[in-house]
Structures are given as structure tokens and as C-alpha cells.
C-alpha positions as CSV (number, residue, x, y, z in Angstrom):
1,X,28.8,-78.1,-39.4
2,X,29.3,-75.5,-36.6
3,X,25.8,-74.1,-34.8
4,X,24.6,-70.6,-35.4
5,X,25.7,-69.8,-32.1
6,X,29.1,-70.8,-32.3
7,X,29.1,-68.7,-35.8
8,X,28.0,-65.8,-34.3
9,X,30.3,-66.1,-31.3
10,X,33.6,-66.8,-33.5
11,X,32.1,-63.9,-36.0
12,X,32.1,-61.3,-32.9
13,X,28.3,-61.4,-32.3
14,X,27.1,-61.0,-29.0
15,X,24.3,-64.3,-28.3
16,X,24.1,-65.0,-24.9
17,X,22.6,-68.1,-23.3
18,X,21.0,-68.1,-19.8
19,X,22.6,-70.4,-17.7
20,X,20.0,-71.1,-14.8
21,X,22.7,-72.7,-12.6
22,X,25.1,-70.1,-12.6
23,X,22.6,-67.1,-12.7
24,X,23.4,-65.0,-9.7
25,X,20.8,-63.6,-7.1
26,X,21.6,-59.6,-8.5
27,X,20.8,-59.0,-11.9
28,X,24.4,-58.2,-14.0
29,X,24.9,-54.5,-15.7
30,X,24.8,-54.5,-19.3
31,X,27.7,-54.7,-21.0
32,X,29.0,-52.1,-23.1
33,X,29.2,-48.1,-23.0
34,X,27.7,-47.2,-19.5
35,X,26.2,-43.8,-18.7
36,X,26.9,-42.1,-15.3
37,X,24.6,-41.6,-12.4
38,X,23.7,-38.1,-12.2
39,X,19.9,-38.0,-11.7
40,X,18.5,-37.0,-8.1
41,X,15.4,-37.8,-6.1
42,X,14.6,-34.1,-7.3
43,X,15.5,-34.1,-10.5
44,X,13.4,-38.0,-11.3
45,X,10.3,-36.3,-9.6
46,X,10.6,-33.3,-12.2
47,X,11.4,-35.8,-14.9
48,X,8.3,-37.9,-14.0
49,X,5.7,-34.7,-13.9
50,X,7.5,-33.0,-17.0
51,X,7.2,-35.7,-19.4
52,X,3.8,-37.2,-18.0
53,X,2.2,-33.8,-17.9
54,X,2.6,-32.9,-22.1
55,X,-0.1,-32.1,-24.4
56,X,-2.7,-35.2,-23.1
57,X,-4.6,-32.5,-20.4
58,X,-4.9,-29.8,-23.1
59,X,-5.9,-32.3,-26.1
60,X,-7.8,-35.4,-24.8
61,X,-10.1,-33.9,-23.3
62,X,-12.9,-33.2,-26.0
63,X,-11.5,-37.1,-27.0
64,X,-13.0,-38.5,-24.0
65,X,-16.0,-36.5,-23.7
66,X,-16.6,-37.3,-27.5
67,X,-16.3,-40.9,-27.3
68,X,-18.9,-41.3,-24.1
69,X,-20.7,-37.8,-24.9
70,X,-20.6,-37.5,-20.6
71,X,-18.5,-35.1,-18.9
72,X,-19.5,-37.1,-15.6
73,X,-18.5,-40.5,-17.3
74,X,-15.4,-38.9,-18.5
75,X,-14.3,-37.9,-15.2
76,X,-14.2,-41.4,-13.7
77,X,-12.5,-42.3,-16.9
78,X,-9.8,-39.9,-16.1
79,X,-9.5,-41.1,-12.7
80,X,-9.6,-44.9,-13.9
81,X,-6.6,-44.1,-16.2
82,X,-4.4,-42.2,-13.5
83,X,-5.0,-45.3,-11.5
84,X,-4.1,-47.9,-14.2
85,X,-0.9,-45.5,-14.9
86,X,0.2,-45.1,-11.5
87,X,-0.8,-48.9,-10.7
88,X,1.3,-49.6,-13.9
89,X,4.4,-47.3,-13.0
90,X,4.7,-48.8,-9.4
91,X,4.1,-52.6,-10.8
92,X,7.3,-52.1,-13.5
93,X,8.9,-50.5,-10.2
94,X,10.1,-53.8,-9.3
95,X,11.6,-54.7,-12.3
96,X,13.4,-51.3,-12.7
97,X,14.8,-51.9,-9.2
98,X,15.9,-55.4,-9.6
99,X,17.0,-55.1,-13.4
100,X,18.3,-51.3,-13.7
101,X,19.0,-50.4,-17.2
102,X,18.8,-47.3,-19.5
103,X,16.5,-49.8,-21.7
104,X,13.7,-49.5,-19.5
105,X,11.2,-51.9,-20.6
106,X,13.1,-53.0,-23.4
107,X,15.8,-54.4,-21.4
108,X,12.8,-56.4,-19.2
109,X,11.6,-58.0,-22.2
110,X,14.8,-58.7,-22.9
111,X,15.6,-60.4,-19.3
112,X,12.5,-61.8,-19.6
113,X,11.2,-63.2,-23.2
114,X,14.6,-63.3,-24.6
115,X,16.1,-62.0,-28.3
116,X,13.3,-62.1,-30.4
117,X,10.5,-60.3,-27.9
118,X,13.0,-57.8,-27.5
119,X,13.6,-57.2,-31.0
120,X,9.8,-57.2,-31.4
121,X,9.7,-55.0,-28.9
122,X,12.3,-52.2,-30.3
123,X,10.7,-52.5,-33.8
124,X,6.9,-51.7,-32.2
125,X,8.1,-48.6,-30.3
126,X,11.1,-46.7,-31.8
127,X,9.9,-47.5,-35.1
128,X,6.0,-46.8,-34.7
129,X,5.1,-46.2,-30.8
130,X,7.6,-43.3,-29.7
131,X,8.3,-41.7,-33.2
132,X,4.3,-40.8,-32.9
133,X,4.3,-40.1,-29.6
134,X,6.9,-37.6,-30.5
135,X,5.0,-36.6,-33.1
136,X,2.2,-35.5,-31.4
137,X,3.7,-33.8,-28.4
138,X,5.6,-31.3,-30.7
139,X,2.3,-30.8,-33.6
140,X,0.1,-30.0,-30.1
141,X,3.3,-27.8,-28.9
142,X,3.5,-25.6,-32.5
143,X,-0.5,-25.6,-32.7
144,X,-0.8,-23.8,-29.3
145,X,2.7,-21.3,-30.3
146,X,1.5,-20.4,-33.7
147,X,-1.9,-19.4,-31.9
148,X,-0.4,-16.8,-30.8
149,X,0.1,-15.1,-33.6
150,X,-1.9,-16.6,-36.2
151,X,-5.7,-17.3,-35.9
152,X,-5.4,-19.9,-38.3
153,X,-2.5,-21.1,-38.9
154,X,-1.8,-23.5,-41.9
155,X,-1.2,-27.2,-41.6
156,X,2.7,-26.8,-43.1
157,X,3.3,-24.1,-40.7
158,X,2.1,-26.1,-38.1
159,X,4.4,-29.0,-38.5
160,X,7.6,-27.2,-39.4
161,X,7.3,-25.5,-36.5
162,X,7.2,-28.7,-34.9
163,X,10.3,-29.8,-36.9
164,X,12.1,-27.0,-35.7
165,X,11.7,-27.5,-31.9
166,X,12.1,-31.1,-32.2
167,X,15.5,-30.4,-33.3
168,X,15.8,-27.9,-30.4
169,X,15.0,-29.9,-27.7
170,X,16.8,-32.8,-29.1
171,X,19.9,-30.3,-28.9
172,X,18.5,-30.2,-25.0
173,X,19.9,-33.5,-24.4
174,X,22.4,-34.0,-25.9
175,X,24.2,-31.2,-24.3
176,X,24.0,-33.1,-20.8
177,X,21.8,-35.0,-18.6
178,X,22.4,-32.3,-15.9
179,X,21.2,-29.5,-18.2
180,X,18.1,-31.1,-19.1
181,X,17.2,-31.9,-15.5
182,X,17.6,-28.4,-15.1
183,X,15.2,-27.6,-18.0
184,X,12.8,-30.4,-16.4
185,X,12.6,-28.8,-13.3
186,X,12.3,-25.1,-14.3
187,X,9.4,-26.4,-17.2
188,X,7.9,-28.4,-14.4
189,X,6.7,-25.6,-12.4
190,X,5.6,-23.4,-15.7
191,X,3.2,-27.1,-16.1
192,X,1.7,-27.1,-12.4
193,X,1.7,-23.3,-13.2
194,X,-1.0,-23.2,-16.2
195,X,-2.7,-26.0,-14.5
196,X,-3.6,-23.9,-11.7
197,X,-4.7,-20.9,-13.9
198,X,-6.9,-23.8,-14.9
199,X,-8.3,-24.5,-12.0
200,X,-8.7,-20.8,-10.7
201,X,-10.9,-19.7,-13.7
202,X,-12.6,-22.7,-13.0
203,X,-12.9,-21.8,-9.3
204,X,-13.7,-18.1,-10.2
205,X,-16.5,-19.0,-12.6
206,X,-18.6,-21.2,-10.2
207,X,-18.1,-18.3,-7.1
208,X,-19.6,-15.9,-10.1
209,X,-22.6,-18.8,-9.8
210,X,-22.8,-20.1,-13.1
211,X,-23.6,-23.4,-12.0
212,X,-25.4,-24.8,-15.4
213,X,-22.6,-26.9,-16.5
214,X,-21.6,-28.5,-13.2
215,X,-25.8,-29.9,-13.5
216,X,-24.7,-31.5,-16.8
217,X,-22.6,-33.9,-15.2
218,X,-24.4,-36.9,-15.1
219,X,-28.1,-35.6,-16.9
220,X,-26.7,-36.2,-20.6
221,X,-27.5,-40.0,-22.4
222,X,-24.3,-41.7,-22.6
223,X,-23.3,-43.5,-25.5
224,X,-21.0,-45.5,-23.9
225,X,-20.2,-49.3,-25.5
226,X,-17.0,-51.3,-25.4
227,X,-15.6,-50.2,-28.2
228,X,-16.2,-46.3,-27.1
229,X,-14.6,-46.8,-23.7
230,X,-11.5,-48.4,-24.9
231,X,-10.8,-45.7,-27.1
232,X,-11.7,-43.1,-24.7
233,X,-9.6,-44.9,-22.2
234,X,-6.8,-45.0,-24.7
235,X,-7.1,-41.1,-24.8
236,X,-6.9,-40.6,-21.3
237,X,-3.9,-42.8,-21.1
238,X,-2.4,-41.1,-23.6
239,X,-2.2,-38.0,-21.2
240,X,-0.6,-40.5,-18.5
241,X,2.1,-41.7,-21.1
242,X,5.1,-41.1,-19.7
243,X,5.1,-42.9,-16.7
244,X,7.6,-45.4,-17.7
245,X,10.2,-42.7,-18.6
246,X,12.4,-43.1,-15.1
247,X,12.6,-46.5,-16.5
248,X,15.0,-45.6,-18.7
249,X,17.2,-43.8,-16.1
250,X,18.1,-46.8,-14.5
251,X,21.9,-46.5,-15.1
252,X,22.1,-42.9,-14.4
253,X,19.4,-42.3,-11.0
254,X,21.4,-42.1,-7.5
255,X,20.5,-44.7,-5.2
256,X,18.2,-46.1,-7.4
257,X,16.4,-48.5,-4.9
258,X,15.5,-45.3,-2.7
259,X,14.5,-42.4,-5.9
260,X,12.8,-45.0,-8.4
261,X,9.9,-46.0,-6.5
262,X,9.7,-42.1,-4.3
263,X,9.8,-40.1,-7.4
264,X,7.0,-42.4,-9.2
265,X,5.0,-42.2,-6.1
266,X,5.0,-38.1,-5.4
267,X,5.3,-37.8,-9.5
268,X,2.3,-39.2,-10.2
269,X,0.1,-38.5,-7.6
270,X,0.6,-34.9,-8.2
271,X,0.0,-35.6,-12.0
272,X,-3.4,-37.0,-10.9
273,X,-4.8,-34.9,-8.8
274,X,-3.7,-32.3,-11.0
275,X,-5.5,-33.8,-14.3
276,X,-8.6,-34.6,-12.1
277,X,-8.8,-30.5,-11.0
278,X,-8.0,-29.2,-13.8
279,X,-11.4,-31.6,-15.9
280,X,-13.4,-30.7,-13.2
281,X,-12.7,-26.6,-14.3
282,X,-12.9,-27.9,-18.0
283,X,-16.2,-29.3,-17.3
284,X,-17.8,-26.0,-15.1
285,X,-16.5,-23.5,-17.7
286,X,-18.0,-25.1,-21.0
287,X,-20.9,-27.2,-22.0
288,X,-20.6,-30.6,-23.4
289,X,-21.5,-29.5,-26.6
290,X,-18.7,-26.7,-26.5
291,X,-16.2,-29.3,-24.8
292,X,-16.4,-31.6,-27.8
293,X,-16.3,-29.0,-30.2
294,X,-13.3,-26.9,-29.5
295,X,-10.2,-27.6,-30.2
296,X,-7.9,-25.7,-28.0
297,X,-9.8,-26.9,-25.0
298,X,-7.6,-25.2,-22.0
299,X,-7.7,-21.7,-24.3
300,X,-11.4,-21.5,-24.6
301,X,-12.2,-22.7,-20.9
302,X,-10.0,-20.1,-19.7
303,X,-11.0,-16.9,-22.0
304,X,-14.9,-17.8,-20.5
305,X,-13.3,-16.8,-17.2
306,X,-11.1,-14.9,-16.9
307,X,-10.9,-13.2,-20.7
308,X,-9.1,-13.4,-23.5
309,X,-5.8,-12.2,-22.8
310,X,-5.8,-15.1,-20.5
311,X,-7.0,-17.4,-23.0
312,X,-5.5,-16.5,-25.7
313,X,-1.7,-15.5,-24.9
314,X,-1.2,-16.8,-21.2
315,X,-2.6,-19.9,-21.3
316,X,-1.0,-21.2,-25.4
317,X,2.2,-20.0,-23.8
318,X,2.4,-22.4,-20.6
319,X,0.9,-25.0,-22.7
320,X,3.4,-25.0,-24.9
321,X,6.4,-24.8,-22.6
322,X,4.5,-27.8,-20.8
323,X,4.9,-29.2,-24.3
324,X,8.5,-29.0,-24.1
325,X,9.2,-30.6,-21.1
326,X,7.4,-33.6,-22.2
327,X,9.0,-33.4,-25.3
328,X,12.7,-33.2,-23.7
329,X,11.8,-35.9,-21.5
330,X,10.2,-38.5,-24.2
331,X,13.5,-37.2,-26.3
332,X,15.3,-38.6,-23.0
333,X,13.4,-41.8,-22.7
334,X,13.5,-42.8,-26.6
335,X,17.4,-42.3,-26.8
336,X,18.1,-44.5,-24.1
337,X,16.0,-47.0,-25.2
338,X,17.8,-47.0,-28.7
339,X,21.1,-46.5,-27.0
340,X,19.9,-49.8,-24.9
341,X,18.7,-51.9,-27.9
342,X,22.2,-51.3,-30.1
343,X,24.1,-51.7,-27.1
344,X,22.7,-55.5,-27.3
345,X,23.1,-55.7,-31.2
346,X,19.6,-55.0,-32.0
347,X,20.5,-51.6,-33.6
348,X,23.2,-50.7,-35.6
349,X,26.5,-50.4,-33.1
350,X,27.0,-46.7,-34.1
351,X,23.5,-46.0,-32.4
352,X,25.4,-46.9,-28.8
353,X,28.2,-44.2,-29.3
354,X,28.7,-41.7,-26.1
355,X,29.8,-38.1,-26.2
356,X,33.3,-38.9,-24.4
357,X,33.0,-35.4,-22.2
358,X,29.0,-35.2,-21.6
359,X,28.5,-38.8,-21.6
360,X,25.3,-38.8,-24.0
361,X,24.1,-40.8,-26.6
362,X,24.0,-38.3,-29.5
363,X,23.3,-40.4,-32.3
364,X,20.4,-42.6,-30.0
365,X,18.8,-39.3,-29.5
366,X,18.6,-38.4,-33.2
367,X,17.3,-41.7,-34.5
368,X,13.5,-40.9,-33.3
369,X,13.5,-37.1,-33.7
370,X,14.6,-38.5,-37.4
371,X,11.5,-40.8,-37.3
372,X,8.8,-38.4,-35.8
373,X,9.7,-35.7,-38.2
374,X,9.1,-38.1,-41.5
375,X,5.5,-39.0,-39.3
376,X,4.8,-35.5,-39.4
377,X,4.5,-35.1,-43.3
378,X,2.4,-38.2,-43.6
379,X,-1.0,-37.2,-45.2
380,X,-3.2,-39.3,-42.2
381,X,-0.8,-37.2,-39.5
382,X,-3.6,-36.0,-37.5
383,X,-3.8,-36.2,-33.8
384,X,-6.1,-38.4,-33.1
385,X,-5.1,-40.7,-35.3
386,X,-1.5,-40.9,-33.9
387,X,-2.9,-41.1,-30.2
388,X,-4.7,-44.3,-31.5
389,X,-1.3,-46.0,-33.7
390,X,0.8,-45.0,-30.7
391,X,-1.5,-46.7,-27.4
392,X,-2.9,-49.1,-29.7
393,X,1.2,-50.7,-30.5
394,X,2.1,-49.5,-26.6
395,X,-0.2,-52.0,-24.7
396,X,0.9,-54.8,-26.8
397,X,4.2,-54.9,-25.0
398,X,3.2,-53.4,-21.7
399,X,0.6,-56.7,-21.2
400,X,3.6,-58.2,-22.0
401,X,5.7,-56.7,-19.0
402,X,2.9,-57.3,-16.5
403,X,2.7,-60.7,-17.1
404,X,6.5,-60.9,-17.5
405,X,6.6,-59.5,-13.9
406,X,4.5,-63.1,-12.8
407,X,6.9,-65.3,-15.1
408,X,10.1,-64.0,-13.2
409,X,8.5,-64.0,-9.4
410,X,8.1,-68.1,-10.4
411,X,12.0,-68.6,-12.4
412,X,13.7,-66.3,-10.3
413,X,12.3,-66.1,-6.7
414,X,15.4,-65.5,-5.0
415,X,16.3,-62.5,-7.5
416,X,17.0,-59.3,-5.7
417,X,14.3,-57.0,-5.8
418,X,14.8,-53.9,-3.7
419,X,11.4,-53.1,-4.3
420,X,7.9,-55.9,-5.1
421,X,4.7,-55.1,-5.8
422,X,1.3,-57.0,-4.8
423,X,1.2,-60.2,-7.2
424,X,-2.9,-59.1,-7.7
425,X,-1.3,-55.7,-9.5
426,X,0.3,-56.9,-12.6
427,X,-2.2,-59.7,-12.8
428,X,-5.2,-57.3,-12.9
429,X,-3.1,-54.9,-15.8
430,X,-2.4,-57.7,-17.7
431,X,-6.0,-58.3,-17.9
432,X,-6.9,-54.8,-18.8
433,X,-4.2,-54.7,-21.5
434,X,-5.7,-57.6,-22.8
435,X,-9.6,-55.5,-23.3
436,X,-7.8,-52.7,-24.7
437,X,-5.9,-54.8,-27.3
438,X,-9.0,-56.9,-27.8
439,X,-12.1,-54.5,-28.2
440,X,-11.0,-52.3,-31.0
441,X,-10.9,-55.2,-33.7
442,X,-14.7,-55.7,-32.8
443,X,-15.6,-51.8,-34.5
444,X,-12.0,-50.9,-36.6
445,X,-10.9,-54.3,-37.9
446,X,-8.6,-53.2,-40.5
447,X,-7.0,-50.5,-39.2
448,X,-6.1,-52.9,-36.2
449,X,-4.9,-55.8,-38.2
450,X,-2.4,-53.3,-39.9
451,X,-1.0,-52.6,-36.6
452,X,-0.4,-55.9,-35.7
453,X,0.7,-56.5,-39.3
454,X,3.6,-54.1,-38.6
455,X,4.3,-56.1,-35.4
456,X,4.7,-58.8,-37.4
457,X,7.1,-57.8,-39.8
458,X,9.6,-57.8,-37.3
459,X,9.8,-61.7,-36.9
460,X,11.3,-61.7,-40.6
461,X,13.2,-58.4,-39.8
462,X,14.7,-60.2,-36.8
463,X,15.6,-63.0,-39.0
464,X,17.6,-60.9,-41.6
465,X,18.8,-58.1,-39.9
466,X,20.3,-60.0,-36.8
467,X,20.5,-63.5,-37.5
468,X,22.1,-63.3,-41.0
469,X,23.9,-60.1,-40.1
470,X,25.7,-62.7,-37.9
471,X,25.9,-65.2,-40.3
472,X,27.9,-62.4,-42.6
473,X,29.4,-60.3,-40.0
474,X,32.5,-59.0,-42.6
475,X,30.0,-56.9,-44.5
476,X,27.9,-55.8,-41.2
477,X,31.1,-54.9,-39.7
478,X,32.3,-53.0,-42.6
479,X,29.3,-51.1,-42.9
480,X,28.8,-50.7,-38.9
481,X,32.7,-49.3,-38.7
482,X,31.8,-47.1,-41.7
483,X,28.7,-45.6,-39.8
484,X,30.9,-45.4,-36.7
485,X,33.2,-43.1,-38.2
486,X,30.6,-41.0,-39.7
487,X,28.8,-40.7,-36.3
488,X,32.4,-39.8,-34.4
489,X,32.8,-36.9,-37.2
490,X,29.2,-35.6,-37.2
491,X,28.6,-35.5,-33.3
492,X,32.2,-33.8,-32.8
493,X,34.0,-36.9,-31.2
494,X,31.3,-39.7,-29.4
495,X,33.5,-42.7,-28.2
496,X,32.0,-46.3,-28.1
């Protein structure tokens, strides 16, 4: 009787062994349709700040604040999450570096853990993690745009809105990675723009010496526990997400080595400082009480300032085009990821077709707009509750890739890694992903056993979609071509 393996290899599927002896010291390219390498140093700096900098700074604020009811507390636990996202984003450096793909983290696992993880991995976020981190970015993006003309606009309003410019700034990329670094970098500058207004009215406010707030800092009774921190933490990270996205543009970044780590550095330190200014004029211009209960935070700190007009048009303008950058960019990061994972068989093969003239993954790109938008009509689609299903499945597999980081340093020691982190770094995250994982099953049980439910499901999914897709390849081949076709005629002529 012949071995799975030697089915799937006579049967055309790809299941590759590592052979430790003949491994060599540079990591091999994936196989497969490659992408070109078109990103900058300047164009992976606005990538970084574009997609980090989103809706997080103008939504999770009155999240934090509410969990710890302490607009002091909640400034160190802004500052703690920059750290752990910039910490995180130079600790993965080394694995971008030395394992450049357009999986990103996917493709570490993969390297890593093997098959399975992978698949595991590919199920959690382009099924669950992204699709809602899409989600929200584009609800918070038509919340702040239908504010401007409606003063209370309806719930279905809201999310067809957000329908419609996912669809948009899918479009965005898959006219052309040099368009959409374009968009990036013009978007970029409206972001660090309405930060700044921000920070001014904060600025203004105090010299008009209205100093009542700023005395609140640290005189309120926090109601800090365990529980409350991790999910305040999880809302402040959720404003950081994003700093895995140059991950992704491993196959397309010039002199990767160089960019990678330079753009992560000057991104996110500018993403910090920026968050921690513009808290500290969030916190001056409204009350704790008022801070919790509004909920277009950067719109009602502003109009205290400097008026309404500020408030109310300037401010839910640059919001939302700060919206759509980090929308294009997670659209970005998502695609490749999916264009990675059916690259290696764990999506359907159409799913890794390339425009043959603008060398982009159409159908990869679609695949999670398609998910996000179904999220949005869910009845439980709120916010908050997305933040939470989308860090909540995230940290799973980023503990994962921390303490994957460890595992290769002692397998492959003499692997090329342009650039390595301290060995302390990933040891310390993998810890803290650990307490965030851990702490919300002590106060939500079952809503966290759901999500590791879901997890789950992908072992038998693995099982049935890949293993006896191999074992039957004749029908998963006639129904692959059959998609294949269909993709080449919808998306005017991709090529595998």
C-alpha cells in the first residue's frame, strides 16, 4: 500500500519534507507565482503609519478608560501597548529578514510548526481575525462619514456604507502596488494631519487654563483587576494592529534586509509618540466621565476647543481618510496572506492567480472583503465586540511566532538572518501573549471557549479539505480548474 505522501506526490499535491542535512544556510523563495519588488524605504514607512494608525486612536479610547475608569492608568496602558507592538514588530523583524515572504507570519508558522499550524493558522485569521479587523476599520470609517451629514445615522446605513468603500479600496489594490503606495503616502500625512489638530486643541485648551481635567489624572479610584487590564490592553493593541503588515511585503520591499527593519523602526515610533499626544489632549479636553461616554471621542474633544466646525466636519473627515489608509493597507496585508496560503495548497489554487500586467493578486484580495462584509450584517456586529473576537484569535498565533523565533535560533543557528533580535524579546512576548490568552476565561468563559472552539475546527478542516483533497485530487482538480477559469474571466485575465 503506497504512503499518503507518495499519494499526494504521484496525485500532484505539493507535501514537502524538511530534510535537515540538505537544508541550506538561506531560507529558499516560495515556489509558485512571485510578486515583484516595487516597495521603497519610503513607501514601507507610509505603509507601516497608514495601516497602524486606523480607527484604534479615535475608538479605543473611551475602551480603555472604561475598563480601568483612570485616564492616568490608561495612559501607561497606551504606552505599554506601543511598547509590546513595536517590541513585537522588531522581534518578527528577524524572521521577515531571514524568511522573506508575502505570507508574513503565515509563512513563519509555516517554516516553523509545519502543515497543520499553518493551516491552523490561515483558518484563525482570514476566516475570523482579519475579516473582523476589516470589519471594523470600515464600520468606524462610515460612522465618522455619515456624521457628517446625519446626526444619527441608522445602523444599515452605517454598514452599507462600509460595504461600499470596502469594495473601493479593495479596487485600490488591485489596480497596483505602486498606486496604493501612492494612496498610503498621500493618506498618511492627512493621519499625522488630524492627529495634530488633536493635539493643538489640546494644547490651546490648557494655555486658555482649564487645567481641571489634567488634576483628574491619577485622583479617580481605579477599578483595575486582571481581567479589566487584559481587555483594556487588548483595546489599546487593537489601535497598534497593523504592525505586522510589512510582513507581508516580503517579496515585493527593495533591499529588504536594509527597509524592513528602518521602516518598522521610524514607523512606529512616530505611531507612538503620536498616540501618546494625541491621549494626553483627549484626556485635558474632556472629563473621565465624558471620555467614557462619547462615542466619537476625537469629535467631541476637538469641538470643546476649538468649536464645532472643527469638531464636527474637520475632524470626521481626516478620521475617515485615516480610515482608509488603514483599510487599503489591511486590504494589502490580508491578500497576500491568502495569496501565500493557496500558493502552498492551503487555499483553493485560484486564490494564487496574478493580474499578468499589474502583477496583483485579485481574487486574494477579494476573499476577505467577501468575509468582512457577511461580518458586518451579523446581529452581535458591534465594535467592541469585534475588537475582542479579532485580538482575542490574533495572540493565539502571535505567542506562537515569538516562541517560534526561540525554536529556530536552537534548529537552525547557522540560518541567515540579516537582522536578530535580543533572545530576552520574544521570550518576554511570549509570556505576555500567554496572560492575554489566559486571563479572559477567568471573567468570559464561554465566549472564550467559542473562540478556541473555532480554532479547533480547523484540525478536522485540515483533515478533509487538504489531506483527502489529496487523497481525491481528480475531483479537487476539476473543481480547482473550474474556479480557475472563472477567476481568469471575472478579473479580466489573472495568470497563475
Amino acid at each position: 500500500m503506497r504512503s499518503l505522501d507518495e499519494i499526494a506526490i504521484s496525485d500532484g499535491c505539493q507535501i514537502q519534507e524538511r530534510d535537515d542535512e540538505q537544508e541550506p544556510l538561506v531560507a529558499r523563495p516560495p515556489s509558485g507565482p512571485k510578486l515583484q519588488r516595487q516597495i521603497t524605504l519610503l513607501g514601507a514607512v507610509a505603509l507601516t503609519i497608514s495601516t497602524v494608525i486606523g480607527s484604534g486612536i479615535f475608538v479605543s479610547p473611551n475602551g480603555i478608560v472604561k475598563e480601568v475608569n483612570s485616564v492616568g492608568v490608561a495612559l501607561f496602558i497606551w504606552l505599554g501597548c506601543g511598547l509590546a507592538a513595536g517590541a513585537a514588530a522588531l522581534c518578527v523583524c528577524e524572521l521577515g529578514c531571514a524568511i522573506p515572504s508575502a505570507g508574513g507570519i503565515y509563512s513563519f508558522v509555516l517554516r516553523i510548526y509545519g502543515k497543520l499550524p499553518a493551516f491552523m493558522f490561515i483558518w484563525t485569521f482570514d476566516l475570523i481575525s482579519n475579516p473582523a479587523g476589516l470589519a471594523i476599520i470600515h464600520l468606524t470609517l462610515s460612522k465618522y462619514l455619515l456624521a457628517l451629514f446625519l446626526s444619527d445615522p441608522p445602523d444599515w446605513a452605517e454598514k452599507l456604507c462600509a460595504v461600499c468603500f470596502i469594495l473601493v479600496l479593495c479596487g485600490v489594490n488591485c489596480i497596483g502596488v505602486r498606486f496604493m503606495t501612492k494612496v498610503q503616502t498621500a493618506l498618511m500625512f492627512f493621519k499625522m494631519l488630524a492627529i495634530l489638530i488633536i493635539v493643538i486643541a489640546g494644547a490651546v485648551y490648557l494655555g486658555q487654563g482649564h487645567h481641571e481635567n489634567i488634576d483628574e489624572f491619577f485622583t479617580n479610584e481605579t477599578t483595575i483587576t486582571p481581567t479589566s487590564f487584559t481587555y483594556a490592553f487588548y483595546s489599546g493593541l487593537w489601535a497598534y494592529s497593523g504592525w505586522d503588515a510589512l510582513f507581508h511585503a516580503g517579496e515585493e520591499m527593495d533591499d529588504m534586509a536594509r527597509t524592513l527593519p528602518l521602516a518598522i523602526k521610524l514607523g512606529m515610533c512616530a505611531v507612538i509618540v503620536a498616540y501618546l499626544l494625541a491621549n494626553v489632549a483627549y484626556m485635558s479636553l474632556l472629563s473621565t466621565a465624558d471620555l467614557i461616554a462619547s462615542k466619537a471621542v476625537a469629535e467631541a474633544a476637538v469641538a470643546v476647543s476649538l468649536g464645532k466646525v472643527y469638531g464636527n466636519i474637520i475632524i470626521p473627515l481626516f478620521v475617515a481618510l485615516s480610515c482608509m489608509g488603514a483599510g487599503t493597507g489591511s486590504i494589502f496585508m490580508v491578500g497576500r496572506q491568502v495569496f501565500a496560503a493557496a500558493r502552498e495548497g492551503h487555499f483553493p489554487k485560484f486564490l494564487s492567480l496574478l493580474h499578468p500586467k499589474r502583477n496583483t493578486p485579485i481574487p486574494a484580495l477579494i476573499f476577505p472583503c467577501v468575509i468582512a462584509t457577511l461580518l458586518l450584517f451579523l446581529p452581535t456586529s458591534s465594535i467592541e465586540s469585534l475588537i475582542e473576537l479579532s485580538q482575542f484569535t490574533m495572540w493565539i498565533f502571535y505567542g506562537a511566532c515569538f516562541a517560534g523565533i526561540i525554536v529556530l535560533r536552537i534548529r537552525e543557528p547557522e540560518l541567515h538572518r540579516p537582522y536578530k533580535t535580543w533572545i530576552i524579546v520574544p521570550a518576554v512576548l511570549t509570556l505576555l501573549s500567554v496572560y492575554l490568552l489566559v486571563t479572559p476565561f477567568i471573567q468570559r468563559p464561554v465566549s472564550s471557549a467559542v473562540v478556541i472552539a473555532i480554532v479547533l475546527l480547523s484540525i478536522p478542516a485540515y483533515y478533509f479539505i487538504i489531506v483527502r483533497s489529496c487523497m481525491a485530487s481528480s475531483l479537487q482538480n476539476s473543481v480547482s480548474d473550474f474556479l480557475v477559469r472563472v477567476a481568469r474571466y471575472a478579473c479580466c485575465g489573472v495568470s497563475s
